[in-house]
Steps between C-alpha positions, in 0.01 A plus 500: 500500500809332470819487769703751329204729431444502886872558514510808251252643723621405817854732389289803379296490816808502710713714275151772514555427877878610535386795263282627671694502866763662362281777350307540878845455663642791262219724549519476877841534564482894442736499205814403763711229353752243640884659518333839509514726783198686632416773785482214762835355387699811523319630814638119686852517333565850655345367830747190477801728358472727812486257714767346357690833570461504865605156550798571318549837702420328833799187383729768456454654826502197681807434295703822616382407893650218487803578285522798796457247763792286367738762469366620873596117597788465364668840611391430879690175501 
């Protein structure tokens, strides 16, 4: 065997290799795909989205004391 026989075969081999982890990597991932969402995604989005809520309620409260407390302040004066 020459060097670029051993080449030609050294390519198939790895291109065989890449084929084949990409077949086992498809057949594992349970049909999801990147950029897709699934039950796991949407059940942490609402999690982070409510949570996202009460921080914004809780800001506006603490907003509204101390706009409150201001005008308190600057009335007593």
């Amino acid at each position: 065997m020459n060097g670029v026989t051993i080449g030609v075969l050294l390519l198939v081999a790895i291109a065989v290799g890449v084929v084949l982890v990409v077949v086992v990597v498809r057949k594992e991932n349970g049909g999801r795909e990147a950029g897709h969402p699934d039950a796991v995604t949407d059940e942490v989005l609402g999690g982070v989205l409510a949570e996202l809520r009460k921080w914004q309620a809780e800001a506006a409260h603490w907003k509204a004391t101390a706009e409150r407390l201001q005008r308190e302040l600057d009335h007593g004066d």
